[in-house]
N, CA, C and O atoms as CSV, one atom per row, in Angstrom:
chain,resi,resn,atom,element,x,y,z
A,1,UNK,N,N,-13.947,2.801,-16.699
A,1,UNK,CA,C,-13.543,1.840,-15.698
A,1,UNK,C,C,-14.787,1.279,-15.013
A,1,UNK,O,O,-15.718,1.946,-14.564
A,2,UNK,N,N,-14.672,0.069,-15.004
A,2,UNK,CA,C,-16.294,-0.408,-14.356
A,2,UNK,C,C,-16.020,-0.440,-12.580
A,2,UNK,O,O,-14.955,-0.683,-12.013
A,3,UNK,N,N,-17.268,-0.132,-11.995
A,3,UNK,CA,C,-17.522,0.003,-10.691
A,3,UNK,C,C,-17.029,-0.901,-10.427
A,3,UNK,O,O,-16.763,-1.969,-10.978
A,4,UNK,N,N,-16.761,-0.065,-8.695
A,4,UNK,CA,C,-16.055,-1.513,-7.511
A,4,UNK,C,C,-17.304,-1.761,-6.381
A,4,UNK,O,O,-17.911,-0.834,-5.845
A,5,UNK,N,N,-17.532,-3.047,-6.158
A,5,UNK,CA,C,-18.939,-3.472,-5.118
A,5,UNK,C,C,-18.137,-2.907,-3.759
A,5,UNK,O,O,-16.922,-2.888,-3.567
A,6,UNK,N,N,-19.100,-2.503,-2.972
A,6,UNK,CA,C,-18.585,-2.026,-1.593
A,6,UNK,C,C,-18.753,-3.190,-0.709
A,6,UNK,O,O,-19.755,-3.794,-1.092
A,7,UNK,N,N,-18.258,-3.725,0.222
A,7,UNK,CA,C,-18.098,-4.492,1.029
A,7,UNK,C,C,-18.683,-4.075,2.650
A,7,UNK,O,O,-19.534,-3.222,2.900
A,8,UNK,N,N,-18.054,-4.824,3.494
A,8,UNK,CA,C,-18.105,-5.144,4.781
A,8,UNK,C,C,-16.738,-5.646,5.136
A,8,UNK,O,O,-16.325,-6.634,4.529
A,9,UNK,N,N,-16.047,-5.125,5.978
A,9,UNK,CA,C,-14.699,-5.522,6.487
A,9,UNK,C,C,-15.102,-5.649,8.413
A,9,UNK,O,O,-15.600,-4.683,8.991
A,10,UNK,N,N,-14.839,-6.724,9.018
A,10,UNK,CA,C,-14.947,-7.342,10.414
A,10,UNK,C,C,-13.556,-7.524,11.067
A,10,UNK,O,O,-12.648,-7.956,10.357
A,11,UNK,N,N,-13.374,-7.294,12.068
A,11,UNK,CA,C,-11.970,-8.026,12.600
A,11,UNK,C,C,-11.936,-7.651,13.844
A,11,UNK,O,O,-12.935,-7.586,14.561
A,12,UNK,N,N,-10.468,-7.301,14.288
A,12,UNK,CA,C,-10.274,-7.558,16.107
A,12,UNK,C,C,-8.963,-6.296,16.186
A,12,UNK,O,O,-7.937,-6.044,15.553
A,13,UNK,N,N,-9.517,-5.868,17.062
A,13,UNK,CA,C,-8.651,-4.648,17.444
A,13,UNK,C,C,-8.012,-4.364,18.800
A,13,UNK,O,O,-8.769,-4.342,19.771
A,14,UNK,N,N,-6.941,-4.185,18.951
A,14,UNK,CA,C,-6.380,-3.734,20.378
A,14,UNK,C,C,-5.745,-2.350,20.843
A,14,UNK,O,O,-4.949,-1.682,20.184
A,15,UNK,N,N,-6.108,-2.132,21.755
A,15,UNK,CA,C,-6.020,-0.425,22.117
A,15,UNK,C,C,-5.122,-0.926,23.572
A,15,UNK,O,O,-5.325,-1.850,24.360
A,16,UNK,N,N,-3.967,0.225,23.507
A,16,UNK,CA,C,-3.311,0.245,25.014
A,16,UNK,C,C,-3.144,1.490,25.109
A,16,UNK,O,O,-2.930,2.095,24.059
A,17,UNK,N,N,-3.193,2.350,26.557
A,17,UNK,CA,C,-3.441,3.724,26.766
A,17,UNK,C,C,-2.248,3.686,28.361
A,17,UNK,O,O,-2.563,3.186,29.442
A,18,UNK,N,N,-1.318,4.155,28.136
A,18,UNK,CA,C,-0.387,4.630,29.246
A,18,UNK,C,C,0.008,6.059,29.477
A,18,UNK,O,O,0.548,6.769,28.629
A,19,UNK,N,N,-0.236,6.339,30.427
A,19,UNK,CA,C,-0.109,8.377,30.830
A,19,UNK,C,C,-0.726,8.862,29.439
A,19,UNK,O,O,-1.839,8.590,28.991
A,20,UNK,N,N,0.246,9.624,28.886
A,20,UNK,CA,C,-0.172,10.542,27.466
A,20,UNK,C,C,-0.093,9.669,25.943
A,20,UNK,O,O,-0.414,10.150,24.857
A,21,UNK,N,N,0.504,8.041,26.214
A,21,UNK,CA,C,0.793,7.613,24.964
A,21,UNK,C,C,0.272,6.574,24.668
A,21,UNK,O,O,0.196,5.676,25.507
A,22,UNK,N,N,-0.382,6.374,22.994
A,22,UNK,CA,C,-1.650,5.301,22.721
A,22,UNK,C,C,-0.902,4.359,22.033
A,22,UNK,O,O,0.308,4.561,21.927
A,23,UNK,N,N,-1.303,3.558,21.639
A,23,UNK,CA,C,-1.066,2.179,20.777
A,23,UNK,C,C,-2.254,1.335,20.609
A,23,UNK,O,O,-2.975,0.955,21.531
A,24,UNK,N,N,-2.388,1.102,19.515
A,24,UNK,CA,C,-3.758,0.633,18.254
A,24,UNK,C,C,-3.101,-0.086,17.231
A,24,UNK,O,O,-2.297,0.363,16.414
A,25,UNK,N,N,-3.629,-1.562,17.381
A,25,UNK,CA,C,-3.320,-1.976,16.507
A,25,UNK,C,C,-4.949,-3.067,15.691
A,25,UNK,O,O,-5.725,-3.858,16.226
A,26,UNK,N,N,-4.891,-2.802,14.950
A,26,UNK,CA,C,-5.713,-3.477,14.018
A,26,UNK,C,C,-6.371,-4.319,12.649
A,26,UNK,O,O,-7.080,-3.686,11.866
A,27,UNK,N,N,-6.187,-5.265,12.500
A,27,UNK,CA,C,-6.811,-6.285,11.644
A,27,UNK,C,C,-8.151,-6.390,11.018
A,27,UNK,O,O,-9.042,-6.282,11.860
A,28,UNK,N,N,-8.523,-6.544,9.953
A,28,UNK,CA,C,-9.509,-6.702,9.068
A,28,UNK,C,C,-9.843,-7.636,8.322
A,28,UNK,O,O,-8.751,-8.026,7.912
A,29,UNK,N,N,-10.920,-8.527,7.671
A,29,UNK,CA,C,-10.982,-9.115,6.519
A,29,UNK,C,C,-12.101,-8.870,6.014
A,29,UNK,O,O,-12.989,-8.643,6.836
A,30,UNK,N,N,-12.576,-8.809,4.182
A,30,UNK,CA,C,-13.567,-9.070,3.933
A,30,UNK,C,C,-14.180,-9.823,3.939
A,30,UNK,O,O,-13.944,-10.790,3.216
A,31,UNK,N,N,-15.587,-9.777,4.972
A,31,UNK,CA,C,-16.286,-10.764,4.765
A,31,UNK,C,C,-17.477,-11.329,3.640
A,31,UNK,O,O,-17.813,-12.469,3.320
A,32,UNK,N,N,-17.845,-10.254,3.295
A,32,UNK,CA,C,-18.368,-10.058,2.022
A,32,UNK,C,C,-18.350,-11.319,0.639
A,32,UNK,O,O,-19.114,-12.060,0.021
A,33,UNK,N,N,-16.081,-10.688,0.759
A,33,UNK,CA,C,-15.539,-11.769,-0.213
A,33,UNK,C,C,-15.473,-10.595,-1.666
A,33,UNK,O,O,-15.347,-10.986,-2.827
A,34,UNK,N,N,-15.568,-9.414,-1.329
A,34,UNK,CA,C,-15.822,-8.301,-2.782
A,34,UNK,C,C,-14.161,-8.870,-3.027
A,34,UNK,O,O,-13.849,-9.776,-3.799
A,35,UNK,N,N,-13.463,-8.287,-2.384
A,35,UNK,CA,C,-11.894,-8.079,-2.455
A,35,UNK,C,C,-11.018,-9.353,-2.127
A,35,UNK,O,O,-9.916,-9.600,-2.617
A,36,UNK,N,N,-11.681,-10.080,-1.250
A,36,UNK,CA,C,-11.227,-11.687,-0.812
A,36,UNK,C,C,-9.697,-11.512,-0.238
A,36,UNK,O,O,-8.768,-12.240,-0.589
A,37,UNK,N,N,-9.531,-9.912,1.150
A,37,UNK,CA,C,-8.582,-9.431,1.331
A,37,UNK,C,C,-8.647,-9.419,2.569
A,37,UNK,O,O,-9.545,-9.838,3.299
A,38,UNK,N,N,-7.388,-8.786,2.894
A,38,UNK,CA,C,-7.266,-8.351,4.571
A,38,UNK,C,C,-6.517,-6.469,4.289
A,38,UNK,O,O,-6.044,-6.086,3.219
A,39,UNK,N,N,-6.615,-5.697,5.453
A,39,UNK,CA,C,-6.128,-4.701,5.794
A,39,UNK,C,C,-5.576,-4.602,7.395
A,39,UNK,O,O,-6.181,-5.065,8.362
A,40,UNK,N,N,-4.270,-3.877,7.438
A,40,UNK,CA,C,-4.032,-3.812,8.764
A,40,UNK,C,C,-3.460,-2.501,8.987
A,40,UNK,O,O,-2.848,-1.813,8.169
A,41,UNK,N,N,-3.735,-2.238,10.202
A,41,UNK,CA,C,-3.555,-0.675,11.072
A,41,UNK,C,C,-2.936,-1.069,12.544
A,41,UNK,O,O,-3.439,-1.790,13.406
A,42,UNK,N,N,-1.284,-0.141,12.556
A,42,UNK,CA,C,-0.586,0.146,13.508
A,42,UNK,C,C,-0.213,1.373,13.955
A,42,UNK,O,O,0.808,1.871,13.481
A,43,UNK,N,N,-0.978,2.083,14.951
A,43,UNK,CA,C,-0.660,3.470,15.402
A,43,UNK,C,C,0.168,3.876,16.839
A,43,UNK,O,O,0.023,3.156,17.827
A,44,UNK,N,N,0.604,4.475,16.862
A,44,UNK,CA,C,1.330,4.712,18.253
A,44,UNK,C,C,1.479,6.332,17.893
A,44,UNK,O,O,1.831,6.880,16.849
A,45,UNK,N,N,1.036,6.920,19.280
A,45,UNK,CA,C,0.759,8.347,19.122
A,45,UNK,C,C,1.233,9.092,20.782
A,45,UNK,O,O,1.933,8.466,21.578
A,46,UNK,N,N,0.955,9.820,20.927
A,46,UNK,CA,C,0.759,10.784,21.989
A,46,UNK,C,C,-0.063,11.834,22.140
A,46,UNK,O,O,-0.554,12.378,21.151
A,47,UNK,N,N,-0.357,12.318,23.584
A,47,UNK,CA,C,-1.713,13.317,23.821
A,47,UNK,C,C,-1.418,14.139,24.248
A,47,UNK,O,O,-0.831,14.056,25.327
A,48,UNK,N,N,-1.616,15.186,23.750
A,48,UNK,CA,C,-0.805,17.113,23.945
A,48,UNK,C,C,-2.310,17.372,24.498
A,48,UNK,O,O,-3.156,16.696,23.913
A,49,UNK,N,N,-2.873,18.364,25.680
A,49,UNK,CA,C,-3.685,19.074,26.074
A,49,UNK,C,C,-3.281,20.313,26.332
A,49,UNK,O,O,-2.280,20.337,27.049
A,50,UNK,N,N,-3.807,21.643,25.919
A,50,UNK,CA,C,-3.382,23.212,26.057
A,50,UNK,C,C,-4.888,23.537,26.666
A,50,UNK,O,O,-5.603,23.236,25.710
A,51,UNK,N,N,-5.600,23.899,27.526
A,51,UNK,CA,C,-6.514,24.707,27.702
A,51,UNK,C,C,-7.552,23.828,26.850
A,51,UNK,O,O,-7.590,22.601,26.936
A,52,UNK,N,N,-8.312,24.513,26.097
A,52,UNK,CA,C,-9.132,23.326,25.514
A,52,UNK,C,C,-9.252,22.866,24.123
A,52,UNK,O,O,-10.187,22.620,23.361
A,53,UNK,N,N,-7.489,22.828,24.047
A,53,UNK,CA,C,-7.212,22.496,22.816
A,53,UNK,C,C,-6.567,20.613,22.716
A,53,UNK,O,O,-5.588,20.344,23.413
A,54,UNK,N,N,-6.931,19.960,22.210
A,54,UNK,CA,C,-6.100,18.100,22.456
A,54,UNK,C,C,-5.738,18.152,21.057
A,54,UNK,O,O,-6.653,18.180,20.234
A,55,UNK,N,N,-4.528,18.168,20.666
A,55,UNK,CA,C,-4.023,17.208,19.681
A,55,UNK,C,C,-3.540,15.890,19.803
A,55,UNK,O,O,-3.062,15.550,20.885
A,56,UNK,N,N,-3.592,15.061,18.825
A,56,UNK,CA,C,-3.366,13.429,18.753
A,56,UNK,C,C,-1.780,12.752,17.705
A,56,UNK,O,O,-1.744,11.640,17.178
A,57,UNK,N,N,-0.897,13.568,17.669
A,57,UNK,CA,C,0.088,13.226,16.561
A,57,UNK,C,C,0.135,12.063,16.955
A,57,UNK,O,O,-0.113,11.716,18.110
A,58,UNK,N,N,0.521,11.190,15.869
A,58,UNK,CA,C,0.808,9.969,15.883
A,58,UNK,C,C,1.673,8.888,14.671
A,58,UNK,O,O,2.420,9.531,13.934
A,59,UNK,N,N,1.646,7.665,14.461
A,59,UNK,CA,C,2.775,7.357,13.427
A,59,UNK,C,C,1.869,6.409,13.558
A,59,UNK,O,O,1.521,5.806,14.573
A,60,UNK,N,N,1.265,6.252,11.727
A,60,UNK,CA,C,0.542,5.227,11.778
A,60,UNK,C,C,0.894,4.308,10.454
A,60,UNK,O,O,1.334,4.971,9.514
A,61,UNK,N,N,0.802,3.229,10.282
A,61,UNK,CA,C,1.648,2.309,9.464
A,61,UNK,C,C,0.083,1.318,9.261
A,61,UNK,O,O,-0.579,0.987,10.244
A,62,UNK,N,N,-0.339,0.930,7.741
A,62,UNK,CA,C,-1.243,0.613,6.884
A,62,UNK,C,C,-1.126,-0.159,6.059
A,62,UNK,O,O,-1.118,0.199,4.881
A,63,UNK,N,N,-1.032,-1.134,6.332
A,63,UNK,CA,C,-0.985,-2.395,5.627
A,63,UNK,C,C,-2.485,-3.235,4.770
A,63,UNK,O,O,-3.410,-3.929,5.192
A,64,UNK,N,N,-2.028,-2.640,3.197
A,64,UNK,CA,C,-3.003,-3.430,2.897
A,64,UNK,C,C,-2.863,-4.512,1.274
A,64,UNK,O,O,-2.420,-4.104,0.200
A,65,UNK,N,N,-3.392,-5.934,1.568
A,65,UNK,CA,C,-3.108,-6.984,0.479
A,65,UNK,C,C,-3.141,-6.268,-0.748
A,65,UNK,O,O,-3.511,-5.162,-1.143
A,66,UNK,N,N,-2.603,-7.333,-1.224
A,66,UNK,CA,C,-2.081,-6.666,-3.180
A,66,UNK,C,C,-3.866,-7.110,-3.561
A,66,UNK,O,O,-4.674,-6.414,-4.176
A,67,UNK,N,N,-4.023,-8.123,-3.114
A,67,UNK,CA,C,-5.642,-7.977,-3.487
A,67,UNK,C,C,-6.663,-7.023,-3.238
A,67,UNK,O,O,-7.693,-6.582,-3.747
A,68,UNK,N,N,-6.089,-6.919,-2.445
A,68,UNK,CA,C,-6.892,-5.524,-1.870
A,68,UNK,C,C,-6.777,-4.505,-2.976
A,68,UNK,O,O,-7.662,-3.879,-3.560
A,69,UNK,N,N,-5.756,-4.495,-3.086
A,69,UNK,CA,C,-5.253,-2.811,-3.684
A,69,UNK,C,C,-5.469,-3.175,-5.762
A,69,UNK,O,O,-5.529,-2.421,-6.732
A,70,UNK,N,N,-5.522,-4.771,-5.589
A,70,UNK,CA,C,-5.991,-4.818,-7.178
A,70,UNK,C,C,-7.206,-4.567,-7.077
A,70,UNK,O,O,-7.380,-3.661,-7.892
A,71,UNK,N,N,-8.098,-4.776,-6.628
A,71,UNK,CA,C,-9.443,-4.385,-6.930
A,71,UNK,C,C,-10.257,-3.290,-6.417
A,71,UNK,O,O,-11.485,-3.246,-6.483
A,72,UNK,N,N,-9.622,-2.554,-5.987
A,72,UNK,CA,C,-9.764,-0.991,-5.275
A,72,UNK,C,C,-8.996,-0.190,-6.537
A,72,UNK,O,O,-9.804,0.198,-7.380
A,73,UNK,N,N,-8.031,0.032,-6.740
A,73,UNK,CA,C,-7.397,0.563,-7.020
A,73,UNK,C,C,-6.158,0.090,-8.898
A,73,UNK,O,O,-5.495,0.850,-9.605
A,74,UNK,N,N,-6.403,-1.430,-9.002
A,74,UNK,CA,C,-6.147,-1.718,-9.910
A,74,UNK,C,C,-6.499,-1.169,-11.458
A,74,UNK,O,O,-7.120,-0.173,-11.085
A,75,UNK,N,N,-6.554,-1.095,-12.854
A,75,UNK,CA,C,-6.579,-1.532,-13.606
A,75,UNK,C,C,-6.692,-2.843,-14.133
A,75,UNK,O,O,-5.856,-3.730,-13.959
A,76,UNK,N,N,-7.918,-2.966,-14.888
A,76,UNK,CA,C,-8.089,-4.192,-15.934
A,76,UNK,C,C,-7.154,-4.322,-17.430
A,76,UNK,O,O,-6.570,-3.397,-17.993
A,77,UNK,N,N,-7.204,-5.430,-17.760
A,77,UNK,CA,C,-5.906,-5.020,-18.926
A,77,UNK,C,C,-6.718,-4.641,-20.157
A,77,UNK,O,O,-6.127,-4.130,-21.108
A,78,UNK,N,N,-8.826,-4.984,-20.236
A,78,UNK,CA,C,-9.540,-4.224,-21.080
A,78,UNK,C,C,-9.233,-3.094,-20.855
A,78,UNK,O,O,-8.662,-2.641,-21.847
A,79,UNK,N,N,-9.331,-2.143,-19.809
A,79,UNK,CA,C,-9.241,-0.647,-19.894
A,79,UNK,C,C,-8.153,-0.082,-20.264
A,79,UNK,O,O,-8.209,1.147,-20.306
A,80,UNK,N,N,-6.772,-0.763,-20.667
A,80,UNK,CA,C,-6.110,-0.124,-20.520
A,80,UNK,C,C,-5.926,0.610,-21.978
A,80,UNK,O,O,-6.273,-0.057,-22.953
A,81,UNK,N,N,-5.433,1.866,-22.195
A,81,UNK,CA,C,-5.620,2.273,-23.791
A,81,UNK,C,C,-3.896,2.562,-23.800
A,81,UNK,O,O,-3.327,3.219,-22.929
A,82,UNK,N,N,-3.278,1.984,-24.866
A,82,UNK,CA,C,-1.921,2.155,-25.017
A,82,UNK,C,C,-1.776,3.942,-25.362
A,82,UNK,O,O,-0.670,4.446,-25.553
């Protein structure tokens, strides 16, 4: 399988923080142009403290282009061996 070029991904992110519970949401594109894609990130979580222990559970949802995911993660139809 031939190598994938590594990139640079830029974008804009928003964070909201109320009592114990977070929300993050975030946008990407390559600027590069490797993948000629976008990726996106939606988290919403909560903040447990015990003594000096913090956990972060959370529900996070990952959105990323079919372009994206063809050239990360695709197959070429040379490589493929029946």
């Amino acid at each position: 399988m031939t190598s994938k070029d590594s990139t640079i991904e830029a974008g804009i992110a928003f964070d909201l923080t109320y009592k114990k519970y977070f929300f993050n949401i975030l946008a990407m594109h390559d600027v590069l142009n490797k993948n000629d894609s976008y990726t996106g990130h939606i988290e919403i979580g909560r903040t447990f403290q015990y003594k000096n222990l913090s956990l972060y559970p959370s529900f996070l949802l990952i959105y990323q282009a079919k372009k994206f995911n063809d050239y990360y993660y695709g197959v070429a139809s040379n490589e493929v061996t029946p």
